[in-house]
C-alpha positions as CSV (number, residue, x, y, z in Angstrom):
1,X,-129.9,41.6,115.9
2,X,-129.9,44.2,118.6
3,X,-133.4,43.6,120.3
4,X,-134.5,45.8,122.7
5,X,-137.4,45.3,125.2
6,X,-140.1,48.9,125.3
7,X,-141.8,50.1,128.5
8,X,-144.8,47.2,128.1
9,X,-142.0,44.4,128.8
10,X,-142.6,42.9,124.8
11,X,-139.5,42.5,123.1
12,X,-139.0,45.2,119.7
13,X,-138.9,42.8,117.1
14,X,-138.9,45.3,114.7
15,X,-135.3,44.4,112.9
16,X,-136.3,40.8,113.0
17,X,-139.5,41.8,111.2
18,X,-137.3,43.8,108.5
19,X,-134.8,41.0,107.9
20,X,-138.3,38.3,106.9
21,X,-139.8,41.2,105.4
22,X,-136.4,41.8,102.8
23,X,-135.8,38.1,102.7
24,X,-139.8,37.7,101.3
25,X,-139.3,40.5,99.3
26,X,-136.1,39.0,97.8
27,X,-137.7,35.1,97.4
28,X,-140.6,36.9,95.3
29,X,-138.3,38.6,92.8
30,X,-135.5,36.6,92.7
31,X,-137.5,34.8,89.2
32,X,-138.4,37.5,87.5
33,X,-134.9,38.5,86.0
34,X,-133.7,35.1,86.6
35,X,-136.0,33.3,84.3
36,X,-135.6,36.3,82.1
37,X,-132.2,36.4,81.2
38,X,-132.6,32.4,80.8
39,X,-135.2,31.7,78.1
40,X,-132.9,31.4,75.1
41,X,-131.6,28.3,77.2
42,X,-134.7,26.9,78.2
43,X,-136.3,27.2,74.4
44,X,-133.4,25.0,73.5
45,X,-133.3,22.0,75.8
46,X,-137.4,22.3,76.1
47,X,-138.2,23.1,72.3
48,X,-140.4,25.2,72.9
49,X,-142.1,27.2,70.3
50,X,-141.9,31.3,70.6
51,X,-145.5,31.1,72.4
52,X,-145.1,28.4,74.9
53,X,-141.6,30.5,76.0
54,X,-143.8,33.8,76.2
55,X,-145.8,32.0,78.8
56,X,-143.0,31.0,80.8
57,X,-142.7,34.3,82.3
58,X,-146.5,35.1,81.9
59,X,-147.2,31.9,84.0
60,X,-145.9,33.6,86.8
61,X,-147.5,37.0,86.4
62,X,-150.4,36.4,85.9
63,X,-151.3,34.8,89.7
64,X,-148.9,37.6,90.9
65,X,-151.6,40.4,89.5
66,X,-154.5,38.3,90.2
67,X,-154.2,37.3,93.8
68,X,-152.1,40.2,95.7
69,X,-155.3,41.8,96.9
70,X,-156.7,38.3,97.9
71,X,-153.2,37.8,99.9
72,X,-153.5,40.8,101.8
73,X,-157.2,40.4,103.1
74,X,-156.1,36.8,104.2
75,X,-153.3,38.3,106.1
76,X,-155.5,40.7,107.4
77,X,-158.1,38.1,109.0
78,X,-155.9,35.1,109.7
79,X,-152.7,36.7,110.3
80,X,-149.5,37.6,108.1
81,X,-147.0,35.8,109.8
82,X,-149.0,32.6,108.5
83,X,-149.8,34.0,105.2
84,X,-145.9,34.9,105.4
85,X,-144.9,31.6,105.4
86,X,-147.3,29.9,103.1
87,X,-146.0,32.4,100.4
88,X,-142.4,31.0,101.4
89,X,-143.4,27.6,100.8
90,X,-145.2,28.3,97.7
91,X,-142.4,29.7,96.2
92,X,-140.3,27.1,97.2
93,X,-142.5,24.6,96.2
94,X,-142.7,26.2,92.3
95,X,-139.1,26.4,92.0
96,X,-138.8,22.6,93.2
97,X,-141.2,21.7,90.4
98,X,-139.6,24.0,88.1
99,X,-136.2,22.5,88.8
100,X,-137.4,19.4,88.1
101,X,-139.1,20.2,85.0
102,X,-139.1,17.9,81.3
103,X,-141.3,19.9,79.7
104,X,-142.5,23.3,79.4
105,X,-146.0,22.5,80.4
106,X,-144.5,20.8,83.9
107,X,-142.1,24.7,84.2
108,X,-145.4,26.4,83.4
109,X,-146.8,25.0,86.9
110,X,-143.7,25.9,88.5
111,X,-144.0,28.9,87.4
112,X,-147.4,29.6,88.4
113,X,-146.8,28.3,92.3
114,X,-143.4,30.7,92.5
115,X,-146.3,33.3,91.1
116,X,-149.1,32.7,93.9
117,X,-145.9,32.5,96.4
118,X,-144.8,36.0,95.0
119,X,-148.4,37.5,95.2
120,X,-148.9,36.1,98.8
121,X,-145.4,37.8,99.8
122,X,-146.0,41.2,98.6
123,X,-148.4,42.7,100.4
124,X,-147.7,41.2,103.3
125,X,-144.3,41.9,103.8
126,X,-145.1,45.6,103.7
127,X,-148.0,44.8,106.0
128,X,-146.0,43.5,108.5
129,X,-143.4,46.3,108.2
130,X,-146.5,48.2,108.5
131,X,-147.6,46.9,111.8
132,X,-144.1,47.2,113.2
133,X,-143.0,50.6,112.6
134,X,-146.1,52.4,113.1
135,X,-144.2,56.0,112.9
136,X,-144.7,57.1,109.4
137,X,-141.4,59.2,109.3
138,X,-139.7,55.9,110.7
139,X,-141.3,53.6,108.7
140,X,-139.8,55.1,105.3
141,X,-136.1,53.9,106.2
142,X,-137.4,50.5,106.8
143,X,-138.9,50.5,103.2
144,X,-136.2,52.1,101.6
145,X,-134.6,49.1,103.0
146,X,-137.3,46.7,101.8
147,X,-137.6,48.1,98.2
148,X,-133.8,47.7,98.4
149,X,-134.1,43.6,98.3
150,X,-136.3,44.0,95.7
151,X,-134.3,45.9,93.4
152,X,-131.1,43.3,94.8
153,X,-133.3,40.4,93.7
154,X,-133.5,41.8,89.9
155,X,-129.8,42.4,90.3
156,X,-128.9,39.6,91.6
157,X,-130.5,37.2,89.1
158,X,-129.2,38.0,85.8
159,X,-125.7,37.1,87.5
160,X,-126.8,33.9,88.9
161,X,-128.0,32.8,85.8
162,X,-125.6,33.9,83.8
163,X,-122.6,31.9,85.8
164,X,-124.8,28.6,86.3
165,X,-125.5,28.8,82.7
166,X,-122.1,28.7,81.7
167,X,-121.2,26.0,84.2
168,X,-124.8,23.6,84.2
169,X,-128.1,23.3,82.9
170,X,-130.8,26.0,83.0
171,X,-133.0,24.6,85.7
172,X,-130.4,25.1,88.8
173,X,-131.2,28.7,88.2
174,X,-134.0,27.7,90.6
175,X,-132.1,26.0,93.1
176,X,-131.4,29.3,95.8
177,X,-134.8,29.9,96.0
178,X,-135.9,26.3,97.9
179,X,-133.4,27.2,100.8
180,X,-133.8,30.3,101.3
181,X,-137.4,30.1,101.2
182,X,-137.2,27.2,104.0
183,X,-134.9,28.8,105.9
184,X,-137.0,31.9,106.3
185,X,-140.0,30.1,106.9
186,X,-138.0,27.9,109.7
187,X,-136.5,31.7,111.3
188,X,-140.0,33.5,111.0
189,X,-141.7,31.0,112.9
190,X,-139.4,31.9,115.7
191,X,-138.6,35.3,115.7
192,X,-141.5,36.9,113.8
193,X,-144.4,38.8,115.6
194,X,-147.7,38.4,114.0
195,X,-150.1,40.8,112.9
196,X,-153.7,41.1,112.3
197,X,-155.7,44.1,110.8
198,X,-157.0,46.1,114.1
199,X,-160.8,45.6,113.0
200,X,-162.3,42.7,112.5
201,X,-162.0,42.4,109.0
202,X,-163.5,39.0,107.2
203,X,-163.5,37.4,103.8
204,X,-165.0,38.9,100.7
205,X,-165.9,36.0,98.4
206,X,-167.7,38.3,95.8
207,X,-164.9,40.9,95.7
208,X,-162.4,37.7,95.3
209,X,-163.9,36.2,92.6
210,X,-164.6,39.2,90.4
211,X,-161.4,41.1,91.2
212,X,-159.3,37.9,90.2
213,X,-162.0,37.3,86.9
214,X,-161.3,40.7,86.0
215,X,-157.5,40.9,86.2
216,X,-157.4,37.6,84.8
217,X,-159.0,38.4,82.0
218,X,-157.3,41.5,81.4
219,X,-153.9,40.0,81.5
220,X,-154.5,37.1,79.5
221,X,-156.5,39.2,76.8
222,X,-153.3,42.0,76.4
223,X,-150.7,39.0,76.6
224,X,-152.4,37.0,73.8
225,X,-153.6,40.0,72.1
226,X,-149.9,41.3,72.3
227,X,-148.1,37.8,70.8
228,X,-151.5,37.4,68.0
229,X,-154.0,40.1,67.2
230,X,-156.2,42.2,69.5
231,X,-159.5,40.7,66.9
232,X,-159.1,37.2,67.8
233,X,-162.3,36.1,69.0
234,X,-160.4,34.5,72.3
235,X,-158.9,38.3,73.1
236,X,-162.1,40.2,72.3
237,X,-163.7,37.3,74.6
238,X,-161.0,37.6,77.6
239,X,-161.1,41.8,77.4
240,X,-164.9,41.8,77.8
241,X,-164.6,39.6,80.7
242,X,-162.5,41.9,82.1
243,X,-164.7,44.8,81.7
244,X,-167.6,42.9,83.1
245,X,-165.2,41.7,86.1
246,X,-163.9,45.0,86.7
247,X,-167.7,46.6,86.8
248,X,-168.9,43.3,89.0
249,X,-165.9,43.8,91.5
250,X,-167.1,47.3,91.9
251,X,-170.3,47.2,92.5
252,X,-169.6,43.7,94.9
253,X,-166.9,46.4,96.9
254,X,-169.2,49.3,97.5
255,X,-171.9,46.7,98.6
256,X,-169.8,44.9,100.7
257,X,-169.6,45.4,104.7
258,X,-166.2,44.3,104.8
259,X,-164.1,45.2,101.1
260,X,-161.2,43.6,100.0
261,X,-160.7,46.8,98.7
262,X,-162.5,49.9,99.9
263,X,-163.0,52.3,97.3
264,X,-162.9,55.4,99.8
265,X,-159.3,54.4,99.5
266,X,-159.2,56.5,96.4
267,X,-161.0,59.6,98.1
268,X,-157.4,60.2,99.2
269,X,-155.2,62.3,96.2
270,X,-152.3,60.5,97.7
271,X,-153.2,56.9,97.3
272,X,-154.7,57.5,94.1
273,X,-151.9,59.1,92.6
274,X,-148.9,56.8,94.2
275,X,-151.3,53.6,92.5
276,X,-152.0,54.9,88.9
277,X,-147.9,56.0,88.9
278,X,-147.1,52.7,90.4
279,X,-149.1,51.2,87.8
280,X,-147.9,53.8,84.5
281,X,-144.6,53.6,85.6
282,X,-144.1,49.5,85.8
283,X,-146.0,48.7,83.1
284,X,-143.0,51.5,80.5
285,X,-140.1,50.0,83.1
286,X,-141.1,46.3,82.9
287,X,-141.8,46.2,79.1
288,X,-138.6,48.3,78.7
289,X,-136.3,45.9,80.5
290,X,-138.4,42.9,78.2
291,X,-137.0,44.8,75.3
292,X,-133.7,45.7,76.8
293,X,-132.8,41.9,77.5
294,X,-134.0,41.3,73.9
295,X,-131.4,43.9,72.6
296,X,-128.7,42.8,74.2
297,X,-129.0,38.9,72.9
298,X,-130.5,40.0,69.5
299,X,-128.8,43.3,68.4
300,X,-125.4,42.9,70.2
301,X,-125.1,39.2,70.2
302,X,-124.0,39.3,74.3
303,X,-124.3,35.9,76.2
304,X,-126.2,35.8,79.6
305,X,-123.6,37.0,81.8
306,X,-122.4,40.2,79.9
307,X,-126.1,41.2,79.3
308,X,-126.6,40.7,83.1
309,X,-123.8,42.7,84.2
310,X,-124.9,45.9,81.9
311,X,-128.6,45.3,83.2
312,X,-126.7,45.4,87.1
313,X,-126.1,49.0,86.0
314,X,-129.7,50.3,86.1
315,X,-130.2,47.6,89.7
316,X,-127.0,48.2,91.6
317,X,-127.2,52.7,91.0
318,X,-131.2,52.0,92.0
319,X,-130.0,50.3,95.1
320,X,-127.2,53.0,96.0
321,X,-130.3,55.7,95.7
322,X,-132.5,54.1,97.3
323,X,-131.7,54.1,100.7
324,X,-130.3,57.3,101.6
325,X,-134.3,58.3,99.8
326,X,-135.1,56.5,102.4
327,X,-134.2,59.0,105.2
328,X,-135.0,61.7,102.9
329,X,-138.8,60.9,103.3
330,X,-139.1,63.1,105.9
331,X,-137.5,66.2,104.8
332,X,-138.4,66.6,101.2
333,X,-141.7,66.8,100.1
334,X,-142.9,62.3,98.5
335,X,-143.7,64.9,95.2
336,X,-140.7,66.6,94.5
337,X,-139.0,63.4,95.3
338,X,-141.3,60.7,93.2
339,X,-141.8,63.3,90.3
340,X,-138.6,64.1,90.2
341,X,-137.3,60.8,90.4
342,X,-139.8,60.0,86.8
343,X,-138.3,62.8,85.3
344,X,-135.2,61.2,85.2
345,X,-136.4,58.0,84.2
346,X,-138.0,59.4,81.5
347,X,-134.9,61.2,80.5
348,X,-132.8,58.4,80.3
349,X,-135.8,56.2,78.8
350,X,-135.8,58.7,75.7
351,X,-131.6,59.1,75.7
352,X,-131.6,55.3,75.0
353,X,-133.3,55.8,71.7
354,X,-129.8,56.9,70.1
355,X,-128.2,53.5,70.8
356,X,-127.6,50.9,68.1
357,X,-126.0,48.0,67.0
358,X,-122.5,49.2,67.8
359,X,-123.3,51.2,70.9
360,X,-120.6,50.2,73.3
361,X,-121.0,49.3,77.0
362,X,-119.4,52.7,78.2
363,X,-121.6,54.6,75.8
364,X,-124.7,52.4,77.3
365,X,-123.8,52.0,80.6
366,X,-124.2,56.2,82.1
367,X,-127.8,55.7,80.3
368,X,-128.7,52.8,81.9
369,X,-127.4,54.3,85.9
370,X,-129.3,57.3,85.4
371,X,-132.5,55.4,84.4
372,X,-132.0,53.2,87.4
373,X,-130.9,56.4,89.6
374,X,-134.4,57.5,89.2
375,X,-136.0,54.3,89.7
376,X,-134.3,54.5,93.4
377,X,-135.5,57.9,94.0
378,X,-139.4,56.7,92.9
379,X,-139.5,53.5,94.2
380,X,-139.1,54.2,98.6
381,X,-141.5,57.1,98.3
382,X,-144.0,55.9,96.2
383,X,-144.9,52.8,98.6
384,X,-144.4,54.5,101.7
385,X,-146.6,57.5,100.3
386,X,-149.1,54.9,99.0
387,X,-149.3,53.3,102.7
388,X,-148.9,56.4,104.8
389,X,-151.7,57.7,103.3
390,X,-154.5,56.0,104.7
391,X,-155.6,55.2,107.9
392,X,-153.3,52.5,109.9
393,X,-155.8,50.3,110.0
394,X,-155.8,50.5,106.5
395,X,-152.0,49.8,105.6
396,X,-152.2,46.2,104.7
397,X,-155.2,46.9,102.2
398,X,-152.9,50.2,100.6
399,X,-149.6,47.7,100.3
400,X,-152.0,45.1,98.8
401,X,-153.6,47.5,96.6
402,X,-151.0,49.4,95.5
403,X,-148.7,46.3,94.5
404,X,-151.6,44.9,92.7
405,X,-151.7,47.9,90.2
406,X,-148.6,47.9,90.2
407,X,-148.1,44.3,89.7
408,X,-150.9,45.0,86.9
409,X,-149.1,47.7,85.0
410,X,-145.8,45.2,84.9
411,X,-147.4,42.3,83.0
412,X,-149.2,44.5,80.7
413,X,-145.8,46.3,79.7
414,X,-144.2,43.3,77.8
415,X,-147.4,42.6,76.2
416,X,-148.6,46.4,75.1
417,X,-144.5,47.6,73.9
418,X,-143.9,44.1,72.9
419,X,-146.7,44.5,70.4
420,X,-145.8,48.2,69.4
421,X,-142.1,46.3,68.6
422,X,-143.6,43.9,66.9
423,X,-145.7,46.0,65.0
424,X,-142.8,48.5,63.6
425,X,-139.9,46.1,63.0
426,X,-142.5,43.7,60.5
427,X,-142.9,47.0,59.0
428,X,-139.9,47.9,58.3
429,X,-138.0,44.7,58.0
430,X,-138.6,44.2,54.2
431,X,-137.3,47.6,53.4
432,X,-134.1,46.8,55.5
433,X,-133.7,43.7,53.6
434,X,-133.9,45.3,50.7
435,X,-131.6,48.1,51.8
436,X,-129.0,44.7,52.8
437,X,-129.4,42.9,49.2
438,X,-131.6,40.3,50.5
439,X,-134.8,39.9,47.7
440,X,-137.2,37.5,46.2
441,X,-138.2,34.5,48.4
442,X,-135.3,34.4,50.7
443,X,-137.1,38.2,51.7
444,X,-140.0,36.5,51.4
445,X,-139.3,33.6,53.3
446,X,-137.9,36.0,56.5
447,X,-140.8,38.1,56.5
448,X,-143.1,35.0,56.9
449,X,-141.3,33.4,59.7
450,X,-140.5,36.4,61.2
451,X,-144.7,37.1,61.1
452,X,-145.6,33.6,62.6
453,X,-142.5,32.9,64.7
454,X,-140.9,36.0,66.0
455,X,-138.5,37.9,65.7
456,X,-135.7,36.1,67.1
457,X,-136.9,32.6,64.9
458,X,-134.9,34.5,62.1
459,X,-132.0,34.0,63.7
460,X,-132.6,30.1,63.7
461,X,-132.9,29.9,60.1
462,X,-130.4,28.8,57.5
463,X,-129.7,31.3,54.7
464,X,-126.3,30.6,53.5
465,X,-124.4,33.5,52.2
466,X,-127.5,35.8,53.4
467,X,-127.3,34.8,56.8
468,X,-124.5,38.0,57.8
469,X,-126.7,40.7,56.1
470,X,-130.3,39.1,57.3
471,X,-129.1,39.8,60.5
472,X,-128.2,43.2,59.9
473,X,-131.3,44.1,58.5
474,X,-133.0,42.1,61.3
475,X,-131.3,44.3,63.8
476,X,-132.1,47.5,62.4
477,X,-135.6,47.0,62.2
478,X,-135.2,45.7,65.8
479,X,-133.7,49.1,66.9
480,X,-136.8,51.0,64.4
481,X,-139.5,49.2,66.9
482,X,-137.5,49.6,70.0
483,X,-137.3,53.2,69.2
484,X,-140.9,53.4,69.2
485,X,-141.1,51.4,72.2
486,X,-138.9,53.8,74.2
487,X,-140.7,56.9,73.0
488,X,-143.7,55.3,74.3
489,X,-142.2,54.5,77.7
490,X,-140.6,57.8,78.0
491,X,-144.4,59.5,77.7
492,X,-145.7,57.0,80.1
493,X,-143.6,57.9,83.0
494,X,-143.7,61.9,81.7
495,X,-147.4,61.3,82.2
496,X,-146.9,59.4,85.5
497,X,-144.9,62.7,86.7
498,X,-148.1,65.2,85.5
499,X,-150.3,62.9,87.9
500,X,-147.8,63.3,90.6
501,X,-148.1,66.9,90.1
502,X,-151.8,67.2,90.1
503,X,-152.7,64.7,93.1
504,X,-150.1,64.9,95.4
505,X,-149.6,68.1,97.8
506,X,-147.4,68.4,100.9
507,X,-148.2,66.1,103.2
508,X,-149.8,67.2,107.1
509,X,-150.5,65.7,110.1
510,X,-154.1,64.9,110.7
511,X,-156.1,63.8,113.4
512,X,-157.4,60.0,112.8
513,X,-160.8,59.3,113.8
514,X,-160.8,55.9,112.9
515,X,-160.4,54.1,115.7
516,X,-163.4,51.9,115.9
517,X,-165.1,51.1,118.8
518,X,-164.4,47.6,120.2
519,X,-167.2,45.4,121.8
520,X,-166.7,43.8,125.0
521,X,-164.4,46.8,126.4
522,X,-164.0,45.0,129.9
523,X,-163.2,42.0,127.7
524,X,-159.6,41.0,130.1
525,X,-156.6,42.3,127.7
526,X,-153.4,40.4,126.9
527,X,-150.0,42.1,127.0
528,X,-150.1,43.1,123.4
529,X,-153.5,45.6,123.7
530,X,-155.6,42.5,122.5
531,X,-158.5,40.9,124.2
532,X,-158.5,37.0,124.6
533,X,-161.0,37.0,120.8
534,X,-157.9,38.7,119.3
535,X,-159.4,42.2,119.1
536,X,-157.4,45.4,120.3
537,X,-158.5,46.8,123.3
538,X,-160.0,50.9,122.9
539,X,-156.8,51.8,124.4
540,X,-154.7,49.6,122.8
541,X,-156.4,51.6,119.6
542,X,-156.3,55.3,121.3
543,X,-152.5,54.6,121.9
544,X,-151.8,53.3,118.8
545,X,-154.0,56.2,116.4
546,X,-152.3,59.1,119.0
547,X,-148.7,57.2,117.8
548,X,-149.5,57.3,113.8
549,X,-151.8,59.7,112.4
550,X,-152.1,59.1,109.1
551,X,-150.7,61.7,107.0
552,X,-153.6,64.0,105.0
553,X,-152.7,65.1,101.2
């Protein structure tokens, strides 16, 4: 790395900074497509019912949307390079229990530690990048670069999956993450500067508590509701919670002398409208690529590695976009770039509805670049407009807040279009059936396990000469409630653009008065603008707010 040493005699670590960063990035995403593309294989050696593998994946969401805001205030008062590492060594400790796993309750755990490792990682990664590339036109080619690792992580892990799962068991798919994970932690504490927020932020128990409550709740109240029905007593139970959270946490911020999240946060048009389209557009893309993975192993009857190398079609054009958006940032305006970036994801969202069973991968494959083409060209701007935004004292409680909506909107996709799905293919299915030849109780018989079981328990049963045209019928009523599901996801991110529109306006410079006054100004200073309690010195401050006005919206 080519370090170079500024005026004050500290060395830039700035590209040290961006390799953690991507490398945290990477560790937190690496299971999401990973696990994914490999729960056929782990329902088989685990037998696991169609529930238990639902919360395989929702085992690690859920403490991903619960704790990212709790992450980023602990970075902010006892430092991110610490809370760096600890979210290293979570993660490597969850895919150490997963990989070790003989159940599906033990992989659950795992699960949920790669999870808390994932939430801890987020915010601060972009926190740090924050800290370290204070110049906002700057800082938007270092996150282009950071939201490339993430999309290389959802790349990347269909592939691995699909070759160890021709060659081993299922649970090395979790084997990269332990040394990476320990060799980043091992390089940070070596080469990474730490950061603190500039004011002395501390803990906010109450806005802890009920912020996690409420998510909590939410999540597990949509994911149950989703896989059962939104009138069980449990979901009705959970989604009050939530709304009592959610009104708790509120009133707990606006009280609070120091927020985890400050609600004037949301007197800015910008933040406000790079969150709610962070969290629209996740929770159509997320639940789309839960359906998409479903259609390739259901429909189309691909193993793991050719569905994972038509899902590298929507990651690897996302990747090739994103960084040259990157450098863009400071020429185009964040809203012609982010909303024009969802009207192409919502174009190819609603092109996809005219695939079927037969669609072949050439036919598939121009829909699926030009969905993730538009991811790329959302993705860079809409952090680094998110974080820009606000105040630079502010930037770690942006990243935090942003991912956690966003984080938010992803595990409610699977769970809200996987209902829709759900919904429409039982509803059609018997008509299919009938359509196929398949009558009387073998229809009957379908229907019911289909109802209780799943979808894809049909294609576990044993129906003899039926079994051919079941399938067929299965498929088309898969394709009727995908259809659905797309339509859906295509108005989500239309509706995403419209709030683009209306909140965000061309970006000027304003002058930051922020910069709080620091007791104890003849406190004696270190090199790096802090006094010996840790606090930045008014000039340190002055220097740094004359360096990176926040932008005004």
């Amino acid at each position: 790395m080519n370090v170079t040493t500024p005026a004050s005699g500290r060395p830039d670590r700035r590209a040290a900074t961006l390799v953690m960063a991507c490398l945290g990035v990477f560790v937190a995403y690496l299971p999401v497509t990973t696990v994914a593309v490999s729960l056929p294989a782990i329902q088989t050696a685990l037998n696991a019912s169609t529930a238990q593998l639902a919360w395989v994946q929702d085992a690690f969401v859920l403490p991903m949307a619960a704790f990212i805001l709790t992450a980023g205030v602990f970075g902010d008062v006892h430092g991110r390079k610490k809370v760096f590492q600890a979210g290293l060594l979570f993660s490597a400790a969850g895919a150490a229990v997963a990989l070790s796993a003989q159940s599906v309750h033990v992989l659950w755990i795992g699960q949920a530690l790669a999870g808390l490792g994932a939430a801890t990682l987020l915010p601060t990664t972009l926190a740090l990048i924050s800290h370290a590339v204070p110049d906002h036109r700057e800082r938007g080619k270092f996150i282009g670069l950071w939201a490339t690792a993430l999309m290389a992580a959802l790349a990347i892990g269909p592939l691995i999956a699909g070759v160890i799962l021709d060659h081993a068991a299922w649970r090395w798919i979790y084997l990269l993450s332990i040394p990476v994970s320990l060799l980043a932690t091992v390089v940070a504490a070596r080469l990474l500067p730490d950061s603190r927020a500039p004011h002395g932020r501390k803990l906010d128990w109450p806005g802890q508590l009920t912020a996690t409550l409420a998510i909590t709740a939410l999540v597990y109240g949509v994911i149950e509701g989703g896989a059962g029905s939104f009138t069980d007593v449990k979901v009705m139970v959970a989604l009050f919670t939530a709304v009592v959270g959610g009104v708790a946490f509120v009133l707990a911020e606006r009280r609070s002398d120091s927020p985890m999240l400050d609600l004037t946060l949301f007197r800015s048009p910008a933040f406000t409208a790079t969150t709610l389209v962070a969290m629209i557009t996740f929770l159509a893309l997320i639940g789309f690529f839960f359906l998409l993975s479903l259609y390739f192993g259901l429909v189309q009857q691909l193993d793991t590695l050719q569905a994972a190398l038509r899902l590298l079609m929507v990651t690897a054009a996302a990747i090739v976009v994103g960084m040259p958006v990157g450098r863009l940032m400071h020429r185009v305006s964040p809203r012609v770039l982010i909303t024009g970036g969802l009207l192409v994801i919502s174009g190819a969202l609603f092109s996809l509805t005219g695939v079927d069973a037969d669609t072949s991968f050439a036919s598939i494959a121009w829909r699926l670049a030009l969905l993730g083409l538009g991811i790329g060209t959302v993705m860079t701007p809409m952090t680094a407009t998110a974080v820009a935004s606000v105040p630079y004292q502010q930037a770690g409680m942006a990243a935090a807040g942003n991912n956690a909506f966003r984080q938010v909107g992803g595990a409610l996709g699977p769970a809200v279009l996987g209902a829709l799905l759900t919904t429409k293919a039982l509803d059609t299915l018997p008509g299919h059936l009938a359509d196929a030849g398949v009558t009387g109780a073998t229809q009957r018989s379908i229907v019911s396990t289909a109802d209780a079981d799943g979808l894809g328990a049909v294609a576990q049963l044993n129906l003899g000469a039926d079994t051919g045209r079941a399938l067929g019928a299965l498929g088309d009523s898969f394709l009727d409630g995908m259809r659905l599901c797309l339509v859906v996801a295509g108005a989500l991110t239309l509706l995403a653009a419209l709030v683009c529109v209306l909140l965000l306006r061309r970006p000027q410079q304003a002058s930051s008065s922020t910069a709080a006054p620091v007791a104890g100004a003849n406190t004696a200073a270190s090199s790096d603008g802090r006094t010996a309690a840790g606090t930045p010195t008014a000039a340190a401050i002055a220097a740094v707010d004359r360096d990176t006005e926040p932008l005004k919206y």
